[in-house]
Backbone as numpy.savetxt, mean C-alpha at the origin, in Angstrom:
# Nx Ny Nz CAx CAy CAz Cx Cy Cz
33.03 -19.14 -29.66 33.13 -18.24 -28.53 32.22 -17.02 -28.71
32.52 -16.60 -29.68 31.34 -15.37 -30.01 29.81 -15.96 -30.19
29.27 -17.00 -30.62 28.51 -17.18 -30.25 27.94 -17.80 -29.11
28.81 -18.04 -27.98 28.30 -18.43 -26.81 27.95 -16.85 -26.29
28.87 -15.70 -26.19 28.67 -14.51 -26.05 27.60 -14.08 -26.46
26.74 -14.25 -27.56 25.96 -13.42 -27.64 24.69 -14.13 -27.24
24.84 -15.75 -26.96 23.71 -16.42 -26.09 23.48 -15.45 -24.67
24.54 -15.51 -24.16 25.03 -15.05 -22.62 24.42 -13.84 -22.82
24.76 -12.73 -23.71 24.34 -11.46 -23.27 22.75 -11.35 -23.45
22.14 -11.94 -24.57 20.67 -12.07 -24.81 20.36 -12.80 -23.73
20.69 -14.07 -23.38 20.02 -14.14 -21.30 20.21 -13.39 -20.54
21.27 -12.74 -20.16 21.43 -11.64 -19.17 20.04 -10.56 -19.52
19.56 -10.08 -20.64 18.70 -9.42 -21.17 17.48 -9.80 -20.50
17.18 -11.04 -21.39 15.70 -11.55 -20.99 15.42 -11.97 -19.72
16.74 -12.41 -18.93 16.60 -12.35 -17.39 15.66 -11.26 -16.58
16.17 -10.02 -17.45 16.00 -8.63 -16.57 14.39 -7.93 -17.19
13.75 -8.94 -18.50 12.99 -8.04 -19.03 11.94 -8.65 -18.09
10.97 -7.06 -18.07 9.78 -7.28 -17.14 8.52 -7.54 -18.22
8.35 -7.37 -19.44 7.14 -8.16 -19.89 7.16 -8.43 -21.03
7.16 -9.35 -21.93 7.24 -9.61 -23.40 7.47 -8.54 -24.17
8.10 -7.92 -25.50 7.74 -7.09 -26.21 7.97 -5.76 -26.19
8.95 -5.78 -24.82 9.41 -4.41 -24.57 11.05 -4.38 -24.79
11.24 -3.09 -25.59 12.20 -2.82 -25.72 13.85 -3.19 -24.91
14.73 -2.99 -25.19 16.15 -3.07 -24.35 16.11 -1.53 -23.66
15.89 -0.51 -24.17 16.11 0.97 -23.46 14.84 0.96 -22.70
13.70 0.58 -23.55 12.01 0.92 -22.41 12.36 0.08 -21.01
12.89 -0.94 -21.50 12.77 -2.00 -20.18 13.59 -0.88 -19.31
15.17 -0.70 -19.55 15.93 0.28 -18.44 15.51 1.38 -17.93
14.92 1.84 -18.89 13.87 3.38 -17.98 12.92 2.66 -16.99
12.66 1.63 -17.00 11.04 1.45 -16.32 11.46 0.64 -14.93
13.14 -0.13 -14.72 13.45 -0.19 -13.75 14.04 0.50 -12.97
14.98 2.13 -13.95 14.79 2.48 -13.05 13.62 3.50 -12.24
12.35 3.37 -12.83 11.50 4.14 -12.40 10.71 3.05 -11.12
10.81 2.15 -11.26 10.44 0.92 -10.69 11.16 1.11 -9.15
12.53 1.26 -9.32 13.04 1.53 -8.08 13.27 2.88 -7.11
13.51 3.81 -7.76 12.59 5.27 -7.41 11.61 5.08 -6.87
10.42 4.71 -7.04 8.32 4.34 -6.73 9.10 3.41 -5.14
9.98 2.22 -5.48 10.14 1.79 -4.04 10.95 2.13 -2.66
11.89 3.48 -3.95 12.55 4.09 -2.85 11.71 4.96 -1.75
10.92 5.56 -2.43 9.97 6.17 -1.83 8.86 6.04 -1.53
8.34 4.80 -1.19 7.54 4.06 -0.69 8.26 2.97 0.53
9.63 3.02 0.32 10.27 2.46 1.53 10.38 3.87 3.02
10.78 4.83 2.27 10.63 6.02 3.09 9.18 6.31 3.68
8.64 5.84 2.70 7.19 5.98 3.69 7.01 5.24 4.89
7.08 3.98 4.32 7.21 2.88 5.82 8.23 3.12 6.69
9.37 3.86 6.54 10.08 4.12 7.62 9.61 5.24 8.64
9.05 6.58 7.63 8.21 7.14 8.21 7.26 7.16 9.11
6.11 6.23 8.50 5.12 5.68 9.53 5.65 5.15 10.82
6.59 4.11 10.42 6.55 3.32 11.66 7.35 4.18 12.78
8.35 5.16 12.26 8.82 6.14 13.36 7.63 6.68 14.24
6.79 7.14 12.98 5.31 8.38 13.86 5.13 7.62 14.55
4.44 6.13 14.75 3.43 5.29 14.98 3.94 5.02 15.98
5.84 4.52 16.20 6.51 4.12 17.45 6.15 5.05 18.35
6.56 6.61 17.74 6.57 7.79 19.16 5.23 7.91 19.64
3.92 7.52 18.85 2.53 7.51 19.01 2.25 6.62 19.93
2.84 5.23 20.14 2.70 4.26 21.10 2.97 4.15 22.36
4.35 4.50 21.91 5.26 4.59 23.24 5.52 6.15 23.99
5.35 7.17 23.57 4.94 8.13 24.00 3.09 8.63 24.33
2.54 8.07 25.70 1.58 8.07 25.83 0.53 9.38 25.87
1.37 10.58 25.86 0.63 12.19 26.13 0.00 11.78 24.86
0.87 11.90 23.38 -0.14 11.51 21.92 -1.32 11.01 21.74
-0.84 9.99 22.48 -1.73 9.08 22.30 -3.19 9.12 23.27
-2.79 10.01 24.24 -4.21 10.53 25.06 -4.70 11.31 24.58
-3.75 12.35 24.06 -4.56 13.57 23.38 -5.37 13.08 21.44
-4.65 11.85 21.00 -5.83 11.76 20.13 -7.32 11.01 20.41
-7.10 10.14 21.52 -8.18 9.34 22.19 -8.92 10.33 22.85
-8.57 10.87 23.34 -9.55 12.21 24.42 -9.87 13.12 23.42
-9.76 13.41 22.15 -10.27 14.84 21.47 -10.57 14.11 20.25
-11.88 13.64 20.14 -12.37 12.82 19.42 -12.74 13.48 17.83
-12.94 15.40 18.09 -12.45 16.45 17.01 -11.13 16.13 15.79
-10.28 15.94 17.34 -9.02 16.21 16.51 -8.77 14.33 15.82
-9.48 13.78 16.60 -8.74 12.01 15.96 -9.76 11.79 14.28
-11.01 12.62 14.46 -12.00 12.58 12.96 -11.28 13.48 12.23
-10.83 14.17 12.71 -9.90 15.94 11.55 -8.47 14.74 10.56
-7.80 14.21 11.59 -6.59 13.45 11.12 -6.95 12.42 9.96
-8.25 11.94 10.68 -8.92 10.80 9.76 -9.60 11.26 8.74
-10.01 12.42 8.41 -10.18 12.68 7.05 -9.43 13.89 6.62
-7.78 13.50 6.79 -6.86 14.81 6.61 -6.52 14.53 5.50
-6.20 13.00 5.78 -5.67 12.28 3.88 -6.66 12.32 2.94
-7.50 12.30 2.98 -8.34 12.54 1.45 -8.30 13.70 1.45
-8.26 14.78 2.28 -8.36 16.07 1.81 -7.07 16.57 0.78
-5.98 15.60 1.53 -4.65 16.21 0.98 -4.18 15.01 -0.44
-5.16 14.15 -0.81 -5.10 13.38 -2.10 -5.54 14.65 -2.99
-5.74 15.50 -2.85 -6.18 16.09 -4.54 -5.01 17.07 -4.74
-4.55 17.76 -3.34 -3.18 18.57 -4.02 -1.97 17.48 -4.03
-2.42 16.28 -3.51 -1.13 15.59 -3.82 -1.10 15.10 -5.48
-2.42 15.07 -5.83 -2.87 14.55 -7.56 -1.97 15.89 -8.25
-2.41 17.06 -7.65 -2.27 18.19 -8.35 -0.81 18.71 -8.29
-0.46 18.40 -7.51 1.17 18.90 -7.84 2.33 17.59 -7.50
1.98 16.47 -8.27 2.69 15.24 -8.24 3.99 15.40 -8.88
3.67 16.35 -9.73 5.09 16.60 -10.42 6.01 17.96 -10.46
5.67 18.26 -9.24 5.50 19.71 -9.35 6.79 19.50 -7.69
8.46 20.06 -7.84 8.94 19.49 -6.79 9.51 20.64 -6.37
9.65 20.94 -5.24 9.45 20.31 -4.19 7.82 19.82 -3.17
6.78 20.73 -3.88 5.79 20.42 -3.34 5.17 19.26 -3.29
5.71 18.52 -4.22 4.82 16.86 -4.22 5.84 16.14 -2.95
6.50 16.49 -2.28 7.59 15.93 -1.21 6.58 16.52 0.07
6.29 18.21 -0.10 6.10 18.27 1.30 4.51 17.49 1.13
3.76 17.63 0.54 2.39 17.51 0.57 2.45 15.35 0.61
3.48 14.91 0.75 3.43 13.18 0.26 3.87 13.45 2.07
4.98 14.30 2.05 5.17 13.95 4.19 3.60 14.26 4.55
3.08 14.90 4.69 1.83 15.71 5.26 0.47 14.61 5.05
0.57 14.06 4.27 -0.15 12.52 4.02 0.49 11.45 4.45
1.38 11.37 4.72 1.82 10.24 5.54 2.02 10.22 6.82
2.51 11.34 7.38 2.49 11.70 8.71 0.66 11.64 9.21
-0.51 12.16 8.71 -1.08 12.39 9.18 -1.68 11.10 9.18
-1.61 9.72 7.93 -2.05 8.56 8.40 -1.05 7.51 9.31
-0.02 7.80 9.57 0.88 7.35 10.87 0.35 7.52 12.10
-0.41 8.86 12.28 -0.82 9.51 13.56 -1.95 8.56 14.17
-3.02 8.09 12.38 -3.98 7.11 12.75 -3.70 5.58 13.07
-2.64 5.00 12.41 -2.36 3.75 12.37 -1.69 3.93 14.31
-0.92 4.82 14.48 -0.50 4.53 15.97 -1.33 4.41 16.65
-2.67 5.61 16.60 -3.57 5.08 17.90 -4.01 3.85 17.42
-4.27 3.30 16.47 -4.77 1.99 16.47 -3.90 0.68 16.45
-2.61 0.84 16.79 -1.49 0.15 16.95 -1.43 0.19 18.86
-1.74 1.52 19.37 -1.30 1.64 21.08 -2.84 1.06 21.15
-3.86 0.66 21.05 -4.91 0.05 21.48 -4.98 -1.43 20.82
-4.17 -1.95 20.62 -4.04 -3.20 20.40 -2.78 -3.66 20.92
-3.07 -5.27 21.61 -2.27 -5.89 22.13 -1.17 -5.81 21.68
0.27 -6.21 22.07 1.95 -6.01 20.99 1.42 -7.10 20.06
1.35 -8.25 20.54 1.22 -9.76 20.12 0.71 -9.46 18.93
-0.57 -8.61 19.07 -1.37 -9.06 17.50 -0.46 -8.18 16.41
-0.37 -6.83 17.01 0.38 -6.15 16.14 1.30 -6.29 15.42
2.52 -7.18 15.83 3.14 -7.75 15.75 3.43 -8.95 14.37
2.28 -9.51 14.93 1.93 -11.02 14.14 1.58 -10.35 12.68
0.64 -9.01 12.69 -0.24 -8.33 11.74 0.92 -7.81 10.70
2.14 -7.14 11.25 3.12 -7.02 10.70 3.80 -7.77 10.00
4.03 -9.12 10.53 4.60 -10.74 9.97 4.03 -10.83 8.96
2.70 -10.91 8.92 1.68 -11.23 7.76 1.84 -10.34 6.93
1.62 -9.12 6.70 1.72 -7.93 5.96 2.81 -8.55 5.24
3.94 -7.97 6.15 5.15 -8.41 5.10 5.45 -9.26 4.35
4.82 -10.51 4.46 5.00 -12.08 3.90 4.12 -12.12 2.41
3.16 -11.47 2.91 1.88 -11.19 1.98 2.28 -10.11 0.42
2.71 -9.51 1.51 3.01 -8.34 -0.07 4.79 -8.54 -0.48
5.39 -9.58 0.25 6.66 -10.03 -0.64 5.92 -10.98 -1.97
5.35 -12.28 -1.53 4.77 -12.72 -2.16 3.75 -12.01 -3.24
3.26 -11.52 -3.15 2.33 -10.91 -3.82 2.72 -10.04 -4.71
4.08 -9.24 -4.52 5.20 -8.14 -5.21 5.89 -9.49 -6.36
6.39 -10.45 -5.85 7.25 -11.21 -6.61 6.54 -11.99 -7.73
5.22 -12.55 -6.68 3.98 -13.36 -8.06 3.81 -12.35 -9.07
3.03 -11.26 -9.29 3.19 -10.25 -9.83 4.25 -10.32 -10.70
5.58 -9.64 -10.49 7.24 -9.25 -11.23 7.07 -10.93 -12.39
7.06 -11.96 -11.44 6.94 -13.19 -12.67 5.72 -13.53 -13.59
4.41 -13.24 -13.02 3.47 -13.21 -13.47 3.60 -12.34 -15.01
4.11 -11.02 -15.18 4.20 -10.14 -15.75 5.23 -10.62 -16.86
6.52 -10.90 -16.24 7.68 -11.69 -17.14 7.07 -12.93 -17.58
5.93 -13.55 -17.39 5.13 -14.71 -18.73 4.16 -13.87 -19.53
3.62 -12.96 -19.41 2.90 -12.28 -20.62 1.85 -12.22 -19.73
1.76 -12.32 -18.12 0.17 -12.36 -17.87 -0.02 -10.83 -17.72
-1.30 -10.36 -17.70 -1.99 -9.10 -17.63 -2.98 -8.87 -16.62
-3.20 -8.03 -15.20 -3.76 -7.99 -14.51 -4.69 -6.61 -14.68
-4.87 -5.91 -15.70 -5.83 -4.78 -15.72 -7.36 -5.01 -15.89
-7.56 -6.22 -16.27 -8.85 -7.12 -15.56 -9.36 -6.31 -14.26
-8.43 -6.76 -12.88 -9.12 -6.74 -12.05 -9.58 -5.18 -11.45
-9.31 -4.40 -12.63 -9.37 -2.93 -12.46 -11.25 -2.75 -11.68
-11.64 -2.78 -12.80 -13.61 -3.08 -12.01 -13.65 -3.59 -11.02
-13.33 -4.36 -11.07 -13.52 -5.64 -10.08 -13.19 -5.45 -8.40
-12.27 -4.84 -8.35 -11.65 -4.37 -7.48 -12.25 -2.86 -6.82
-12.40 -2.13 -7.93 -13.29 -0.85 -7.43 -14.41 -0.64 -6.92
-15.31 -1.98 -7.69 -16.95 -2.05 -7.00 -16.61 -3.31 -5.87
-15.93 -3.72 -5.48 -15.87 -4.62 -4.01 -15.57 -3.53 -3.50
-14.51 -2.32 -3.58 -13.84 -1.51 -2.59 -15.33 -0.65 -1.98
-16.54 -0.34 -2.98 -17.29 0.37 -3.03 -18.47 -0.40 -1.90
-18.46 -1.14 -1.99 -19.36 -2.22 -1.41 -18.59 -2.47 0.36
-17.44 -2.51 0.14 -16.70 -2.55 1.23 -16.76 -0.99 1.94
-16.90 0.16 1.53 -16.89 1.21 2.13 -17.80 1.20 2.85
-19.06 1.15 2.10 -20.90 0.65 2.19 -20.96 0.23 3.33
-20.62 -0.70 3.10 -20.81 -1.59 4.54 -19.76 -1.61 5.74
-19.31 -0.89 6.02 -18.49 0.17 6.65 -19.09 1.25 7.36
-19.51 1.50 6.35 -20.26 3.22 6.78 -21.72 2.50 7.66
-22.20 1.39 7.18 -23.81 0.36 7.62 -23.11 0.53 9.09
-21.68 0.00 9.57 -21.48 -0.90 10.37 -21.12 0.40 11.74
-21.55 1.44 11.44 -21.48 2.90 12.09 -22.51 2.77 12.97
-23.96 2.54 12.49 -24.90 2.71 13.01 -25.49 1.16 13.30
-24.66 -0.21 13.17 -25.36 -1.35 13.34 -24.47 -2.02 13.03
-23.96 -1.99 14.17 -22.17 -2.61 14.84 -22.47 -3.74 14.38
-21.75 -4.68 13.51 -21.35 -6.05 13.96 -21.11 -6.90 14.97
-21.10 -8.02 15.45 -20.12 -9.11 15.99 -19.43 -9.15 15.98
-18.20 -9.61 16.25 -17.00 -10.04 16.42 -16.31 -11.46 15.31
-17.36 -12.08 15.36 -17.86 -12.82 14.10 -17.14 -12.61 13.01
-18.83 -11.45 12.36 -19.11 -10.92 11.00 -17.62 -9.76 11.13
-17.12 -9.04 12.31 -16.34 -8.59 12.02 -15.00 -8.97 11.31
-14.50 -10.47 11.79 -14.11 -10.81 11.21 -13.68 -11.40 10.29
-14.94 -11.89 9.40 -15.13 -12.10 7.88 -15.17 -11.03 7.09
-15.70 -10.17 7.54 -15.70 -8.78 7.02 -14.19 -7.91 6.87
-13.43 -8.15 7.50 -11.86 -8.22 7.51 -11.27 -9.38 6.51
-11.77 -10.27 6.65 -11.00 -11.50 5.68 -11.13 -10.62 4.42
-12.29 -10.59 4.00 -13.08 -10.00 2.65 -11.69 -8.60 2.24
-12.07 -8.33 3.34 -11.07 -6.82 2.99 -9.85 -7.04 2.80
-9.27 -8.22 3.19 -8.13 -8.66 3.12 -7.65 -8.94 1.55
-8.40 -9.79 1.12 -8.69 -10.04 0.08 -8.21 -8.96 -1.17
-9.23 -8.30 -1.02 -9.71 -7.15 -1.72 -8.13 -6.20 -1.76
-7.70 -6.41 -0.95 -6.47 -5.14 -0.92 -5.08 -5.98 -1.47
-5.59 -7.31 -1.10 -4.08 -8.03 -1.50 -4.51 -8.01 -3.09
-5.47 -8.09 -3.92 -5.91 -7.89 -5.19 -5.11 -6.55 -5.46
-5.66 -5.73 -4.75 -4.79 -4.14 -4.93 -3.33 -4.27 -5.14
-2.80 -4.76 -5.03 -1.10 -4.61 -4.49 -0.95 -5.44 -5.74
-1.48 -6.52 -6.22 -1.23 -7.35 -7.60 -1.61 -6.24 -8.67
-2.48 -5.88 -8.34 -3.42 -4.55 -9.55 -2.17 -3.73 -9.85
-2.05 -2.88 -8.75 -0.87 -1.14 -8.37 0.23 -1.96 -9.27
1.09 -2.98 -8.77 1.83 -3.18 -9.16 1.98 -3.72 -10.39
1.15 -4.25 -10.77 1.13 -4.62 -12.60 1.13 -3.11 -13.42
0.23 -2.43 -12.86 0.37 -0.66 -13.15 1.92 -0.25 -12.79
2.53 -0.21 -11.88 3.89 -0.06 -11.66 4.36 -0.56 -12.83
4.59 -1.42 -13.35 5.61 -2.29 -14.27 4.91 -1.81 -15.58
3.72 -1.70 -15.70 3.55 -1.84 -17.18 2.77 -0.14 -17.85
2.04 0.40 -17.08 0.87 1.78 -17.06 1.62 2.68 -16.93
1.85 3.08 -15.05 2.28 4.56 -15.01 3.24 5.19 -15.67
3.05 6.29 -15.87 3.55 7.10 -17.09 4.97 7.36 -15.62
6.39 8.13 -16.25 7.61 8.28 -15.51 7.50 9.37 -14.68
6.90 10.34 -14.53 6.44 10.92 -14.09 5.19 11.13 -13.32
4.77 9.71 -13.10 3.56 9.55 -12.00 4.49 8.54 -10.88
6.07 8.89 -10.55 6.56 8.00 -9.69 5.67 8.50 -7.70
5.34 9.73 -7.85 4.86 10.12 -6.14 3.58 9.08 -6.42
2.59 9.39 -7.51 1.53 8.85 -7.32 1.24 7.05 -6.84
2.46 6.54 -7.97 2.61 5.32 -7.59 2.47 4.67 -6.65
3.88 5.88 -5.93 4.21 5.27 -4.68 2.95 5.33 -3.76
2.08 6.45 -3.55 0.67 6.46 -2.86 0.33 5.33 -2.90
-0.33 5.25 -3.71 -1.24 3.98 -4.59 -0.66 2.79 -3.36
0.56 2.16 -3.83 1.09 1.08 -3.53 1.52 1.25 -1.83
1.36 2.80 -1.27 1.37 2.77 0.15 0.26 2.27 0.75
-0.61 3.05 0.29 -2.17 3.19 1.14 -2.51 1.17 0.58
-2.21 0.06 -0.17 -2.69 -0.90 -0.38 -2.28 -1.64 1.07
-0.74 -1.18 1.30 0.13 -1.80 2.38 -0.57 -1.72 3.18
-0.94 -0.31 3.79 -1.42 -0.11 4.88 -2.49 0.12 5.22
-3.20 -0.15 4.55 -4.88 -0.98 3.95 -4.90 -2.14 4.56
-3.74 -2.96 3.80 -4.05 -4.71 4.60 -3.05 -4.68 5.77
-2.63 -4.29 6.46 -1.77 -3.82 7.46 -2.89 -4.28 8.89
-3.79 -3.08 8.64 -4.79 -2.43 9.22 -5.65 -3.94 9.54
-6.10 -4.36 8.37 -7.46 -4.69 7.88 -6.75 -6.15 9.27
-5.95 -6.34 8.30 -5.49 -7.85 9.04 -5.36 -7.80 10.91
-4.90 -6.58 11.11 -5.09 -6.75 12.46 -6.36 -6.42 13.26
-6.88 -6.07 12.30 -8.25 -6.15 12.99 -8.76 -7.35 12.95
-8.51 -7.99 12.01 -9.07 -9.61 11.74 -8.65 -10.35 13.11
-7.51 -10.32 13.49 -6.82 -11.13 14.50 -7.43 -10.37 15.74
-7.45 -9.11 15.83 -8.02 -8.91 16.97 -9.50 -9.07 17.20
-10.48 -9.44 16.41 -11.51 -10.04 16.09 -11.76 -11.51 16.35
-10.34 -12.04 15.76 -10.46 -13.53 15.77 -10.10 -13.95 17.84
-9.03 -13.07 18.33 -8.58 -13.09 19.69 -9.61 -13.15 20.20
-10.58 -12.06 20.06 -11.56 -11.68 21.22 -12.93 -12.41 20.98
C-alpha cells in the first residue's frame, strides 16, 4: 500500500511537471506565474473586444477615426510609443497596470476600425481561426516542453522574417499589392506569428524571470492579435 502511494504521488507530480529537470517547488512557482501572465492576458482580450464592440457598433467612433486620418496614425503609433514605459516600469505597480490599459485600449481602438470595415462573416470566421490556432499551438507547446523539446531556436529566425515582413510592408505603402500577393503575404505572416506564440510561450514556461509577468503577458498579447489581424486580412483578400 505504501508503495502504491508513493507511485501515485510521484505521477500526480510528473503529470504536472512542465519540463524535465525541474524542481517540485520551481515547477509550483512557475505555474503559478504561468497563470497570473494568462490572467492578464485574458483581461486583455476582454478588454479589446469590449473597445472594439463599442468601436463597431457605435458608429460616431468609428467616423471620427476614419475621417481624422491625424488622429487614426497618432493611435497607430501610440503603442510603440507606450512599449518603453511599459518596459520601464513593468514592475513598478500600480503603473505597469495603468500604462498595460493605455496600450491596450489604444490597440482596441485600431483593431475596431479594422473590424467595422470588414464584413461580420469574415470577422467572425478570423476569430474561429485565431482561437483554434493558438489553443492548439498553446497546448503543442505545454506538451512539446513536458518531452524535453526546446524552442529558443526559433528566436533568430523569427526576428529576421518579422524584419523582412515589416520591409515589405512599409514597400507595400508606396507599391500596393494585389489581392493575390496580398494574400500570400498574409499567409507568410500568419505563419510567422503562429511561430511567435510557440516561441513567447516556451519563454513563458521556461525564460521569463517572475517578475516579467506584465511583459509576458504583452509579448503573448500583441502575437494573438498579430495573427488575429493578419488572418483576416487573408480572408478578406481571399473573398475579394
Amino acid at each position: 500500500m505504501k508503495g502504491f502511494t508513493s507511485v501515485s504521488t510521484k505521477g500526480d507530480i510528473e503529470e504536472g511537471t512542465l519540463y524535465p529537470g525541474i524542481g517540485y517547488g520551481e515547477n509550483q512557482l512557475r505555474w503559478g506565474f504561468i497563470r497570473k501572465v494568462y490572467g492578464i492576458l485574458a483581461a486583455q482580450i476582454v478588454l479589446t473586444t469590449a473597445v472594439s464592440s463599442v468601436t463597431v457598433l457605435y458608429s460616431p467612433i468609428n467616423d471620427l477615426l476614419r475621417g481624422n486620418s491625424g488622429l487614426l496614425l497618432f493611435l497607430l503609433f501610440l503603442p510603440l510609443l507606450l512599449l518603453w514605459p511599459l518596459h520601464i516600469y513593468q514592475q513598478k505597480h500600480p503603473l505597469n497596470l495603468v500604462f498595460l490599459g493605455l496600450f491596450t485600449v489604444s490597440l482596441s481602438l485600431t483593431v475596431g476600425v479594422s473590424c467595422a470595415n470588414t464584413e461580420g462573416r469574415i470577422v467572425l470566421e478570423a476569430l474561429i481561426l485565431t482561437s483554434a490556432v493558438v489553443a492548439s499551438l498553446t497546448g503543442y507547446t505545454f506538451w512539446a516542453s513536458k518531452k524535453g523539446k526546446d524552442f529558443s531556436y526559433l528566436g533568430p529566425i523569427l526576428f529576421t522574417s518579422l524584419m523582412v515582413l515589416f520591409l515589405t510592408g512599409f514597400i507595400q505603402m508606396f507599391f500596393p499589392l494585389g489581392s493575390t500577393s496580398v494574400a500570400i503575404y498574409s499567409g507568410i505572416s500568419a505563419i510567422i506569428f503562429s511561430g511567435y506564440i510557440v516561441y513567447d510561450t516556451d519563454n513563458l514556461i521556461k525564460r521569463f524571470t517572475y517578475d516579467e509577468y506584465i511583459w509576458a503577458s504583452v509579448t503573448l498579447y500583441l502575437d494573438i492579435l498579430n495573427l488575429f489581424l493578419t488572418i483576416m486580412r487573408m480572408l478578406r483578400s481571399s473573398d475579394n
